[in-house]
C-alpha positions in Angstrom: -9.7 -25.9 3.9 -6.7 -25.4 6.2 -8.3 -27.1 9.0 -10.1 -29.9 7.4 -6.9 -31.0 5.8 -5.4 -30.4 9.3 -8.4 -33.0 10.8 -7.9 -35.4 8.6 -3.9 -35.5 8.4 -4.0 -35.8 12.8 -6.6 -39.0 12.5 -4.3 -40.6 9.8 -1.7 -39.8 12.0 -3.2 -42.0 15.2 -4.3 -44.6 12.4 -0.6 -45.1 11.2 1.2 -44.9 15.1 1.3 -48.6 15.3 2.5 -48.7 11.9 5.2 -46.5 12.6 6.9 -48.1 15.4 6.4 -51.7 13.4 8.4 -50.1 10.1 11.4 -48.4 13.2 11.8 -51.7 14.6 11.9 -54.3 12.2 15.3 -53.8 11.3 16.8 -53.4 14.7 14.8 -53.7 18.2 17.2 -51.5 20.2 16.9 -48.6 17.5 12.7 -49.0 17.9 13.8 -48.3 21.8 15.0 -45.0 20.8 12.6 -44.2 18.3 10.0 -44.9 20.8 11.6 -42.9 23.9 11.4 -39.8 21.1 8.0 -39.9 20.7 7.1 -40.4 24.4 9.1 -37.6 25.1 7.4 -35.2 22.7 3.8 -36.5 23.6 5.0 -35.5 27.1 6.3 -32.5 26.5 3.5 -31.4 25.0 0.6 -32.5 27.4 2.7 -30.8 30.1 2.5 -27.3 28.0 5.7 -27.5 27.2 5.9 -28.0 23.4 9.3 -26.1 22.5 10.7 -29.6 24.5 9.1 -31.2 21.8 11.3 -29.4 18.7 14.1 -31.7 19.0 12.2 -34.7 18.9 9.8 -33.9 16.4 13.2 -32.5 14.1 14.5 -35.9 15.2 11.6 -38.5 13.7 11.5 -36.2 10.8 14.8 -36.7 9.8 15.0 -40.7 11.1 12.1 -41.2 8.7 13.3 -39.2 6.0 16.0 -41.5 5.9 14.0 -44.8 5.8 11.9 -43.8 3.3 9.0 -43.5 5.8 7.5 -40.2 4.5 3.9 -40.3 6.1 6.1 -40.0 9.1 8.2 -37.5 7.8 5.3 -35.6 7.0 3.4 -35.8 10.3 6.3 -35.1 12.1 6.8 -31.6 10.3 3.4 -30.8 10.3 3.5 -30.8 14.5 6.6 -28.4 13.4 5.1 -26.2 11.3 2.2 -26.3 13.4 4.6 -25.5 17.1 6.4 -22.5 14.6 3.3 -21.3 13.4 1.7 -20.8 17.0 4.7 -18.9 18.2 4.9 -16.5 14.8 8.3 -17.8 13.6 6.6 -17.9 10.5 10.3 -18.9 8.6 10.8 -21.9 10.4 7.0 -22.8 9.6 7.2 -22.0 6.4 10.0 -24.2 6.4 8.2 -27.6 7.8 5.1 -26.5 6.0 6.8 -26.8 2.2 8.9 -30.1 3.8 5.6 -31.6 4.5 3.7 -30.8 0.9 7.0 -32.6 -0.4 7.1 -35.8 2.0 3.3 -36.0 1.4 3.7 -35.9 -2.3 6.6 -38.9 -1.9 3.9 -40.6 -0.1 1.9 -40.1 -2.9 -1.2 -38.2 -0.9 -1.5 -34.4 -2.3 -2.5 -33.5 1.3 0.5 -31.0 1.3 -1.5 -28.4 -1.1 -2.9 -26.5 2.5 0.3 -26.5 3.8 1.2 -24.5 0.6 -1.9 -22.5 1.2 -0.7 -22.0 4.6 2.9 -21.2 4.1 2.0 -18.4 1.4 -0.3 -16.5 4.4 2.4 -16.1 6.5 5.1 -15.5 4.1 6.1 -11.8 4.3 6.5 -10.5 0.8 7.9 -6.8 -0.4 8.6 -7.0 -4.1 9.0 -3.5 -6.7 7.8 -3.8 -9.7 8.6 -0.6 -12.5 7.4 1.1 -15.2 9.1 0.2 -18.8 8.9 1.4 -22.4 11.5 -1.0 -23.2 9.5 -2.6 -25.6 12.0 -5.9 -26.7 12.2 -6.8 -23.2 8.2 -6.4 -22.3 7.6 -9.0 -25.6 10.4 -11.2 -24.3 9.2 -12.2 -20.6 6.0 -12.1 -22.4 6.6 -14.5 -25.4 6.5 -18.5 -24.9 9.1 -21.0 -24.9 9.3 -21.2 -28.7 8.9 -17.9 -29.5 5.4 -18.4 -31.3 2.5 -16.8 -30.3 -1.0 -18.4 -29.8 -4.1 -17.7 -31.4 -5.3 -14.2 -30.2 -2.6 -14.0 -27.9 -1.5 -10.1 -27.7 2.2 -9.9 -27.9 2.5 -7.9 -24.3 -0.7 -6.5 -22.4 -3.5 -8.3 -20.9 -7.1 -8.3 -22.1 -10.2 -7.1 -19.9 -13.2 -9.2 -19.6 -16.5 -9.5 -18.0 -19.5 -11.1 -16.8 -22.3 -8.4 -16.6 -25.2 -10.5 -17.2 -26.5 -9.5 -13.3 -25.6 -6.5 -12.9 -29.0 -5.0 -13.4 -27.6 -1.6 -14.7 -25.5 -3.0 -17.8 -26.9 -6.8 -18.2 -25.8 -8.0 -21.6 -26.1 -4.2 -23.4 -22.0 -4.2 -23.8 -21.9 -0.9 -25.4 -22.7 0.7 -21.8 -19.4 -0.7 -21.0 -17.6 3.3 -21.2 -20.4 4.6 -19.3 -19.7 2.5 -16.4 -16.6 1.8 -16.7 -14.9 5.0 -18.6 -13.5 2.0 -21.4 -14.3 -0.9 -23.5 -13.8 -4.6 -22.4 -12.2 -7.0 -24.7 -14.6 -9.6 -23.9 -17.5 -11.1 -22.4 -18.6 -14.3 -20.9 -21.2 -16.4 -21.2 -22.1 -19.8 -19.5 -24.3 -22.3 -22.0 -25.2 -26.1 -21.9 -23.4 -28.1 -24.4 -27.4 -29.3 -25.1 -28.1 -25.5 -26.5 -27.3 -23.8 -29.5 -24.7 -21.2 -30.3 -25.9 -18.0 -28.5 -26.1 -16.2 -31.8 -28.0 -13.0 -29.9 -25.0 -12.8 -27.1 -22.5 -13.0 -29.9 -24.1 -10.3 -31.8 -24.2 -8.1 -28.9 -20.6 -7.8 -28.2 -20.0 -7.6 -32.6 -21.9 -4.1 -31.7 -19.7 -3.3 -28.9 -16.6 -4.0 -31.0 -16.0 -7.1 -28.4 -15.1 -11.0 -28.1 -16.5 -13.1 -26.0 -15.8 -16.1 -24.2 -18.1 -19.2 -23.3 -18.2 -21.7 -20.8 -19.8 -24.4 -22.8 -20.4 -26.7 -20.3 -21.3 -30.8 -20.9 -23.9 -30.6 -17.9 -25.5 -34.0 -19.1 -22.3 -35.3 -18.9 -19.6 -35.9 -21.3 -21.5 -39.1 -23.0 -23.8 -36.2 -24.1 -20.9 -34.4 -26.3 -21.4 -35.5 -30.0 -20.2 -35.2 -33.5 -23.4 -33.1 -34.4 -23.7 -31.2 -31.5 -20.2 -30.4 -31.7 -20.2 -29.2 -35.8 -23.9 -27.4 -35.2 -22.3 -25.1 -32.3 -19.2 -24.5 -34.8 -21.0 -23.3 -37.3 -23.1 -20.6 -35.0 -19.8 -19.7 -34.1 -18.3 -19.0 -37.3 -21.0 -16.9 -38.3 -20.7 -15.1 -35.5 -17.7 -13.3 -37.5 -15.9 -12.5 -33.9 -12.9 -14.1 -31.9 -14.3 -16.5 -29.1 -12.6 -18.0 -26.7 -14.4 -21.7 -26.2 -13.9 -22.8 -22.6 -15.1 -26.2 -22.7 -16.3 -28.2 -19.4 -13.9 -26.2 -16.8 -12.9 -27.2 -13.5 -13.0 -30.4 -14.6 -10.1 -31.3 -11.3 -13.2 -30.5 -8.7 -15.7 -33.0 -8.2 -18.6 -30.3 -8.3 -18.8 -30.9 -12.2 -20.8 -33.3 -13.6 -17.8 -33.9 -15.9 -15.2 -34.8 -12.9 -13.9 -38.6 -12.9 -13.1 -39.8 -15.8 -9.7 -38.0 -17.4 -9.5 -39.9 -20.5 -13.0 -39.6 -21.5 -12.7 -35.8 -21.1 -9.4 -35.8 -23.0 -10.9 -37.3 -25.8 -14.1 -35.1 -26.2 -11.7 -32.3 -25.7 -10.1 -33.2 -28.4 -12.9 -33.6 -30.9 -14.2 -30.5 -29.5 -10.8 -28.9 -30.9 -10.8 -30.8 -34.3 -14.1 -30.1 -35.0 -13.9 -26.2 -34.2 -10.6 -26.1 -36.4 -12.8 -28.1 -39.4 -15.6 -25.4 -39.0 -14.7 -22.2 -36.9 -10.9 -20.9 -37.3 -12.8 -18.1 -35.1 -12.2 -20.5 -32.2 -9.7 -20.5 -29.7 -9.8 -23.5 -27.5 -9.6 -22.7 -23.7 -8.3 -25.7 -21.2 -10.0 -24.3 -17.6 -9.1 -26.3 -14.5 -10.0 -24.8 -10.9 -7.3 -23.6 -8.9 -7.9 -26.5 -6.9 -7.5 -29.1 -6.3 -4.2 -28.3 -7.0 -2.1 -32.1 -8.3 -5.3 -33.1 -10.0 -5.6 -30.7 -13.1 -2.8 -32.1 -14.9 -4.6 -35.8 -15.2 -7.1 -34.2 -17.7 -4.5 -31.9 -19.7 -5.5 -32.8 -23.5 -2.5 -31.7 -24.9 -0.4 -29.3 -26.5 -1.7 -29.5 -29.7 -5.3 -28.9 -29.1 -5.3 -26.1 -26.3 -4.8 -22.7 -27.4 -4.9 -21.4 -24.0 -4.8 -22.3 -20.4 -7.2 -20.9 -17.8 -8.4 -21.0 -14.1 -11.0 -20.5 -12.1 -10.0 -17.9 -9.0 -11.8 -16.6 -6.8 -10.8 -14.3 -3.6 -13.1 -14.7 -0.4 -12.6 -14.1 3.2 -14.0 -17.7 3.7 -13.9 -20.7 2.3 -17.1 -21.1 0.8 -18.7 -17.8 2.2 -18.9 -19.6 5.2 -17.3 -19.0 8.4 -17.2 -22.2 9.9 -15.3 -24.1 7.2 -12.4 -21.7 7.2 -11.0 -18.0 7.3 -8.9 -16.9 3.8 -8.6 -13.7 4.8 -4.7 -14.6 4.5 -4.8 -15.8 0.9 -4.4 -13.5 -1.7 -5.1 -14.4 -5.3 -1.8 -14.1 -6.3 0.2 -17.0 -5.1 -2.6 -19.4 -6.1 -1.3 -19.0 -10.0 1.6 -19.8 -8.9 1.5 -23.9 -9.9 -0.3 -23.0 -13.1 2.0 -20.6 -14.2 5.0 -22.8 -13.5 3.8 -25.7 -15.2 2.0 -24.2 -18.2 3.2 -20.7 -19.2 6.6 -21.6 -20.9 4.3 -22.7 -23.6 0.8 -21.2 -22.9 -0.6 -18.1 -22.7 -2.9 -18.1 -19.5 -6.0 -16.5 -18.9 -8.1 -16.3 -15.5 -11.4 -17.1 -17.1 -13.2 -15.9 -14.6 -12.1 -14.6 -11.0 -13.9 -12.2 -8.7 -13.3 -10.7 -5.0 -15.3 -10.8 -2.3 -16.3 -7.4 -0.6 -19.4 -8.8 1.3 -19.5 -12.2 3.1 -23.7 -12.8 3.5 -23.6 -16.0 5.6 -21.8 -14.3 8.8 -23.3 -10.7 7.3 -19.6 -8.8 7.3 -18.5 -6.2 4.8 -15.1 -6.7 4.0 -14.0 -3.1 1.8 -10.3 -3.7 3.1 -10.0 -6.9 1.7 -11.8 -6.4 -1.5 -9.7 -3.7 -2.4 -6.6 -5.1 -0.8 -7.1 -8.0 -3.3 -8.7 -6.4 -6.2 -5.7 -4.5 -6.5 -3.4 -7.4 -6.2 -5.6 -9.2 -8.8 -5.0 -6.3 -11.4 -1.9 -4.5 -10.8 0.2 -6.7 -9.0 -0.7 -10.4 -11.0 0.1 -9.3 -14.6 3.2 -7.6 -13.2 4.3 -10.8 -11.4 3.1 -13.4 -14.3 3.8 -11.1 -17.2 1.7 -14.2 -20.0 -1.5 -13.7 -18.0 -3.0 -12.1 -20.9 -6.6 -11.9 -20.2 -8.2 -11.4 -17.0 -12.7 -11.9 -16.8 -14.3 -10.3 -13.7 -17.5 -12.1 -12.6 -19.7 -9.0 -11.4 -22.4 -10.7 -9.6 -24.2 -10.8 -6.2 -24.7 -13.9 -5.3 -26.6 -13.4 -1.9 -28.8 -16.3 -2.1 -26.5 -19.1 -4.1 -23.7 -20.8 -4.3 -20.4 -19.0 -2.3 -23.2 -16.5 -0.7 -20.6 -13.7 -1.2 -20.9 -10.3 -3.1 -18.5 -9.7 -5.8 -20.9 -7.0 -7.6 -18.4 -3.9 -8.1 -21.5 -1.4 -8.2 -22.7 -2.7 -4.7 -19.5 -1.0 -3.0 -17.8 2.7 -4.5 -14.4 1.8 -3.1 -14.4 -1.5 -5.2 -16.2 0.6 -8.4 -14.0 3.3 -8.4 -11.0 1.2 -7.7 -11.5 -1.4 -10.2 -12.7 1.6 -13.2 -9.3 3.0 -11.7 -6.7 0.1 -12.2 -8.5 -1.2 -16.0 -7.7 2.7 -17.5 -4.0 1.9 -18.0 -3.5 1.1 -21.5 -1.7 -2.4 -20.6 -5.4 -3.8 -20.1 -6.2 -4.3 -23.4 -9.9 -3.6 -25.0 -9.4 -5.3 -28.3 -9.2 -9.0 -29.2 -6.6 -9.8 -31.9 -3.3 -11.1 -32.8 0.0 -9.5 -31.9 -2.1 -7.0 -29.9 -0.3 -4.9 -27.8 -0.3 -1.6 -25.4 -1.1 1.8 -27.1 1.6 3.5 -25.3 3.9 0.6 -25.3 4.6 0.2 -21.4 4.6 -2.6 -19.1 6.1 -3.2 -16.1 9.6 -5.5 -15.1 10.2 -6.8 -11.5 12.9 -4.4 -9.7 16.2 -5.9 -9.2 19.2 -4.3 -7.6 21.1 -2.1 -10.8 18.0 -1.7 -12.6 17.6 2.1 -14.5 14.9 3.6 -16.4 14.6 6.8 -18.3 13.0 10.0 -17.6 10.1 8.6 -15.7 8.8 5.4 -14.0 6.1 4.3 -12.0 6.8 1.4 -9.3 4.5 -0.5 -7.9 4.7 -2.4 -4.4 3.2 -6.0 -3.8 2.8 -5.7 -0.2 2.0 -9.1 1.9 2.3 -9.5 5.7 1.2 -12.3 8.1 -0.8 -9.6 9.6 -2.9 -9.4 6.6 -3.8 -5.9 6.6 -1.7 -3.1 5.6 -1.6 -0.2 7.9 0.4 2.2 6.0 3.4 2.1 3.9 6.6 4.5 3.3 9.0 4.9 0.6 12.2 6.4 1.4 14.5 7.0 -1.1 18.0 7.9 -0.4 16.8 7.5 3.2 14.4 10.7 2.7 10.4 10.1 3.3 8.7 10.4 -0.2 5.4 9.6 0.5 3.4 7.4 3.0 0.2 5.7 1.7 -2.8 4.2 4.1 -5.0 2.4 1.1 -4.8 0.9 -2.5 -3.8 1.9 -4.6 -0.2 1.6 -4.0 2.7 2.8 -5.9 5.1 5.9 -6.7 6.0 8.2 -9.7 9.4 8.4 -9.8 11.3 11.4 -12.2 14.9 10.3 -13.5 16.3 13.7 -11.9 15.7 12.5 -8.6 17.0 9.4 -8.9 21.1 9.5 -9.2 23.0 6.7 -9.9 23.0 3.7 -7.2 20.2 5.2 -5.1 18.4 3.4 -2.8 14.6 3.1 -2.7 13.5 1.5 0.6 10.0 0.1 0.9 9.0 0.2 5.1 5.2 -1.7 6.0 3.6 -0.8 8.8 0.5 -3.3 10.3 -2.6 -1.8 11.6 -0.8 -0.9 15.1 1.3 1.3 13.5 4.1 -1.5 14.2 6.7 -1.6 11.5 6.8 -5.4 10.2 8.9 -5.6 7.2 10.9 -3.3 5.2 13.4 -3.7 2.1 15.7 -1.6 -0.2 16.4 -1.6 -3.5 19.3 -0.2 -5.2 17.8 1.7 -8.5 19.3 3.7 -11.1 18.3 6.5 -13.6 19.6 6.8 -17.2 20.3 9.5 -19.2 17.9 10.1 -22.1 18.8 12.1 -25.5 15.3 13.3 -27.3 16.2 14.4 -31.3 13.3 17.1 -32.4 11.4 15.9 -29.6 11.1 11.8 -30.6 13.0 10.3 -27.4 15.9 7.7 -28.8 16.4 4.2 -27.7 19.9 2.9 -27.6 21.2 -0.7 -26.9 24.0 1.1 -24.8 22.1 4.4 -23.0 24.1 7.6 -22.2 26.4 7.3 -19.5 27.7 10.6 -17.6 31.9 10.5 -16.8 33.3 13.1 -14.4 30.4 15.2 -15.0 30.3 14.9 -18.6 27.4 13.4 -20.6 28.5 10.5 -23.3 26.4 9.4 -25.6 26.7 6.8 -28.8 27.9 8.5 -31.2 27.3 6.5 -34.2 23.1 6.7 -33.8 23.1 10.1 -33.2 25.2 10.9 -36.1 23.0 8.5 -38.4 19.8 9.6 -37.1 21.0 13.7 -38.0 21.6 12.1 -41.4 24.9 11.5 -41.6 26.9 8.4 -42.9 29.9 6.9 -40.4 32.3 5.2 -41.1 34.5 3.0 -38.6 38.8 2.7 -38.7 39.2 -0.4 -36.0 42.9 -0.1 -36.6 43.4 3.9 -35.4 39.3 3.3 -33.4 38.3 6.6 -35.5 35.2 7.3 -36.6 34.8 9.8 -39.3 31.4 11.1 -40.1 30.3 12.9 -43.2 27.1 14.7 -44.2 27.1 17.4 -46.9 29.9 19.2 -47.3 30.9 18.8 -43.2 33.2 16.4 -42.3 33.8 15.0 -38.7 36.6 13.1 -36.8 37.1 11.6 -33.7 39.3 9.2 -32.3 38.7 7.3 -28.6 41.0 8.2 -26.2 42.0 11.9 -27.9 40.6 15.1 -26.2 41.1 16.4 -30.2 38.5 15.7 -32.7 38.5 17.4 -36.0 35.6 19.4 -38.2 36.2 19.9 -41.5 40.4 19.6 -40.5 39.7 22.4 -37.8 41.0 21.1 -34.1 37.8 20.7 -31.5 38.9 19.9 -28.0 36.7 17.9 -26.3 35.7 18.2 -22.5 36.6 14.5 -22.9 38.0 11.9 -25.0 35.5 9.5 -26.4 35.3 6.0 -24.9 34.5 2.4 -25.2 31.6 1.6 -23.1 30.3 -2.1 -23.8 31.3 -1.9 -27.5 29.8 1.5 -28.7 31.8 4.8 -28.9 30.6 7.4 -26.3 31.6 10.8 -27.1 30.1 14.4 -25.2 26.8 14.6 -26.2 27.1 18.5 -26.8 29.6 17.9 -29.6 28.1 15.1 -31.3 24.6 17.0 -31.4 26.1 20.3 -32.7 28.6 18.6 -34.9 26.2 18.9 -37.9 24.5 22.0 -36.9 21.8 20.4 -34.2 20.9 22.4 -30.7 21.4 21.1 -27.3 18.9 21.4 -23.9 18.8 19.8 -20.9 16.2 18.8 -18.9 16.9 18.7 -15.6 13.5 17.1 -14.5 14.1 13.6 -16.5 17.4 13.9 -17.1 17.1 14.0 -21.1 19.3 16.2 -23.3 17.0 17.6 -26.5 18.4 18.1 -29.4 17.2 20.0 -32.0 18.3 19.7 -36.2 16.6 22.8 -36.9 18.2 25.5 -34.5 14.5 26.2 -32.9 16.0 25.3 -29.0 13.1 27.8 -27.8 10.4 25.0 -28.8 12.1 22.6 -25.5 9.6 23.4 -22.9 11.8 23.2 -19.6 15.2 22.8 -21.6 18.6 25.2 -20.3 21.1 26.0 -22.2 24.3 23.8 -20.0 27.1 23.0 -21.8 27.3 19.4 -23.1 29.7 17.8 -25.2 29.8 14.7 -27.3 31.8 12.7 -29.5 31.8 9.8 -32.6 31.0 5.8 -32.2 32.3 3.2 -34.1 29.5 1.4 -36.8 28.0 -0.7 -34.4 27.4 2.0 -31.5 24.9 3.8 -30.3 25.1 7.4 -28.5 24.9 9.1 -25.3 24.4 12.9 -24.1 27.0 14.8 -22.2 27.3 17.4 -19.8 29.1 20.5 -19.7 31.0 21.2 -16.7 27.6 23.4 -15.7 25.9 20.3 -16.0 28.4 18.2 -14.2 28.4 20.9 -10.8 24.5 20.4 -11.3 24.8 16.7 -10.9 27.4 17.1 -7.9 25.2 19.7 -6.2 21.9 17.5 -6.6 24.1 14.7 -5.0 25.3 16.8 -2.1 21.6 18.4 -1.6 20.1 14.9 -1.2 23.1 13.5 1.0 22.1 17.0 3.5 18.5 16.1 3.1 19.1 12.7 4.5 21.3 13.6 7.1 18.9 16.1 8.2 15.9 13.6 8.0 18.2 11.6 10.1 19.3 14.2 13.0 15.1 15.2 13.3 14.4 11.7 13.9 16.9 11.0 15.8 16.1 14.4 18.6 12.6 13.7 18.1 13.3 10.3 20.1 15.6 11.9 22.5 12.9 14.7 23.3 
């Protein structure tokens, strides 16, 4: 793809020389002079081997015909720059002139740019985090549309499996062998049909038995002339009676010129839209699927039908090593499958969920006859860990298992014919975020999804992160996590990613992510400054609080007010004194911010420390508010979470100590935090000096290890 564009773009580019000059000297002969002397010297420079000479020309005619509006000139001119900073591996400065060009050949009106996208995405070093999150309000909010209301089917966080297992000759169409192979369930199951054929009443009933959906590619292979009234309401009523969600992808990839269906935007818009009315007359079963390609890129949009008749947007996607299986039209071993959502997702997800209707990757390429493991599981991992990370409303994801040695792309994408891919693939669909159950408001069993890492992000008591690795190099040769400048763990293959435990992680800790390429030559590293929170667990059911514990000169505060109410007492708030007085039975508990005195049934506590405002909620020690009304108070040390127990049993806390912690009242609208005792607080200081002496010694080894 990259070169053909590249081809074509350099014989426009002699075509329109003439042209050129013409537009630079009409207004003024003696400026065509200098215009002209630029591009001699350039052409020079560059016959001579000597292309760097070039740059300043080259930056010079982009910018002169930026400036007269002359943007196929603008655009050819940066594509010999991003073509010169591409050569020389100054991949930001060619990234920089690829992206200009896109833009100046989209002013020109030509979508010629979409390669130099391509292009500027393979060498484009990328090192993002992604974490591990039970917070379950944010998960549903990156995961909700614009408006807040949610499509048919669409689960409210988590992604749905799919698959097309018609050729694999172990499972074919039997979808209840889907745990044998698999060790789980898929949501759903594709099909492909002619628009000509009738509902596929034994597929449907198949996947009813496996507790499935499916999805179909009803394709108008006759052409969209052949798309009627009675075809249409005939095919809606097999599908009602089917009695299972379906997702009806109707004549996809209609932006390539492979489909019969290609060419005509307004026709396809308004059989699109019958399609819809009719399946909303006869099959509320029916969620209407809008499938472009992912390319051509600027084309889909001409056939979008609307808002109001697409339930969902999907793609076609698929990962190869070269364009079209073969070898001579162009190496994509440099494109991953993740950046090419990227237009998609910007332009339809505020008000879509998206699906990738059917993807696959490419571990075989039969044309040239080269197994490619390292990309297939480089990718596949990218296409199911990293993509529903990155583009939390992809919610459904369809893998087309097939080999298709003799046809078509003349790759294998079967996941049997290679055990890394299997047992990778069987590996990254067990977490519970893929979904094996089509229906409204669905959602993860365990309630965890994943947030991009930003600096001053914390979690609680546990967290996985997850790297999305990509060099210009393509292949990873290893990577290293460092945290607090400490080696954690090093990793040569996919699956990537940590476990992190919150009593590791101190506050303001740095987590540094180093890449190494197949020379063992480090290429890229970056830090991250993360956090862990303190947790408080009541009779073992772990609280969540707007405003978390925070720990204060080695004492643990947590909101006092939840704690209080979830032990069963009733608080009340005085804003005038800012005491909170809590009541339950015949115990009655006072404490006011800012004294080290609170009071228990008019008996003087002293407090390790006063309670505090922090963001609105009153934070008091975490050892007082639990044992206030009789509770028990661990500590584990492991995930930083203090256990509190209402029934005096603390010898049911596996891994709990007895430390000192201390806590005190919040006002109505607060939550709580835990404190430590002073135990607790030479705990925390220790652990902090321990991993300052670990770093220091990790740096002294490395540092006489070079010297020696």
């Amino acid at each position: 793809m990259k070169q053909k564009g590249r081809f074509t773009r350099k014989l426009y580019a002699a075509a329109i020389c003439c042209s050129l000059l013409l537009t630079a000297a009409s207004p003024a002969p003696a400026r065509a002079d200098a215009i002209w002397d630029r591009w001699v010297a350039a052409e020079a420079a560059v016959k001579q081997g000597n292309p760097a000479a070039a740059v300043p020309h080259w930056e010079f005619l982009v910018k002169h015909y930026e400036q007269l509006g002359d943007y196929q000139g603008a655009a050819l001119f940066s594509g010999s720059l991003n073509e010169y900073y591409d050569s020389i591996k100054e991949y930001d400065k060619a990234i920089e002139y690829y992206e200009l060009e896109n833009k100046f050949w989209l002013l020109h009106g030509k979508d010629w740019g979409a390669v130099d996208l391509i292009r500027a995405e393979q060498i484009r070093t990328t090192i993002d985090l992604y974490m591990s999150t039970d917070e379950e309000e944010e998960l549903k909010r990156q995961a909700a549309p614009k408006n807040g209301k949610l499509a048919k089917f669409e689960p409210e966080y988590g992604t749905y499996i799919g698959l097309y297992s018609e050729q694999d000759p172990k499972m074919l169409n039997f979808f209840t062998r889907s745990e044998q192979f698999y060790d789980k369930k898929h949501a759903l199951y594709l099909t492909y049909g002619p628009v000509s054929k009738d509902f596929p009443t034994q597929f449907a009933n198949r996947a009813k038995e496996a507790g499935a959906a499916i999805q179909i590619a009803w394709e108008p292979s006759q052409g969209l002339d052949a798309v009627t009234e009675d075809i249409v309401r005939s095919f809606a009523k097999g599908a009602k009676a089917s009695g299972i969600p379906i997702f009806l992808r109707y004549a996809s990839e209609m932006n390539g010129n492979w489909v019969p269906w290609h060419g005509d935007p307004q026709k396809y818009i308004e059989k699109f839209r019958m399609v819809h009315r009719i399946m909303a007359e006869e099959a509320p079963n029916v969620a209407m699927v809008w499938s472009p390609g992912d390319v051509p890129m600027y084309s889909m949009d001409a056939y979008y039908p609307g808002d109001d008749v697409v339930d969902w947007v999907g793609v076609s996607l698929y990962s190869e090593p070269y364009e079209n299986g073969d070898p001579a039209q162009g190496n994509m071993q440099a494109t991953s499958p993740v950046e090419r959502l990227d237009y998609l997702y910007k332009t339809y997800a505020d008000r879509k969920p998206l699906m990738i209707s059917e993807t696959a990757v490419s571990h075989y390429a039969h044309i040239p006859q080269e197994s490619f493991t390292e990309y297939g599981t480089l990718n596949l991992q990218r296409l199911y860990d990293i993509m529903p990370k990155k583009y939390p409303r992809l919610k459904s994801i369809t893998y087309f298992n097939v080999n298709l040695a003799d046809r078509e792309s003349r790759n294998n994408y079967l996941l049997r014919d290679n055990e890394r891919m299997y047992e990778l693939y069987r590996k990254l669909i067990a977490s519970p975020y893929y979904l094996t159950k089509v229906e409204n408001n669905a959602k993860p069993a365990d309630h965890i999804g994943h947030v991009k890492v930003t600096d001053g992000l914390a979690f609680a008591k546990q967290t996985k992160l997850t790297p999305f690795v990509k060099i210009p190099d393509i292949y990873i040769g290893k990577l290293e996590y460092y945290l607090n400048g400490e080696l954690l763990e090093t990793q040569t293959k996919p699956p990537y990613g940590i476990d992190l435990k919150a009593g590791s992680v101190p506050e303001n800790s740095q987590i540094e992510l180093a890449v190494y390429n197949h020379d063992g030559r480090k290429v890229g590293s970056k830090s991250f400054t993360l956090s862990s929170e303190v947790s408080v667990a009541i009779d073992n059911k772990l609280q969540s609080y707007e405003q978390p514990p925070v720990i204060r000169e080695g004492s643990t505060l947590a909101p006092l007010r939840a704690i209080f109410e979830a032990m069963g007492a009733v608080v009340e708030w005085d804003p005038t004194s800012k005491t909170a007085t809590a009541k339950k039975g015949d115990i009655t508990v006072t404490i006011q911010i800012g004294n080290p005195i609170a009071e228990k049934n008019g008996q003087k506590v002293t407090l390790d420390m006063a309670a505090q405002l922090v963001n609105g909620y009153t934070m008091a020690p975490a050892r007082f508010v639990a044992e206030a009304f009789g509770g028990k108070v661990g500590w584990d040390a492991t995930t930083r979470t203090v256990q509190i127990t209402t029934n005096g049993n603390t010898a049911a806390l596996p891994h709990s100590s007895t430390q000192q912690t201390t806590a005190q009242p919040s006002e109505p609208a607060d939550e709580q935090k835990p404190d430590s005792t002073q135990e607790s607080g030479w705990r925390s200081k220790l652990q902090t000096i321990a991993s300052a002496a670990s770093g220091l010694f990790h740096r002294v080894k490395t540092w006489l290890t070079a010297k020696l």
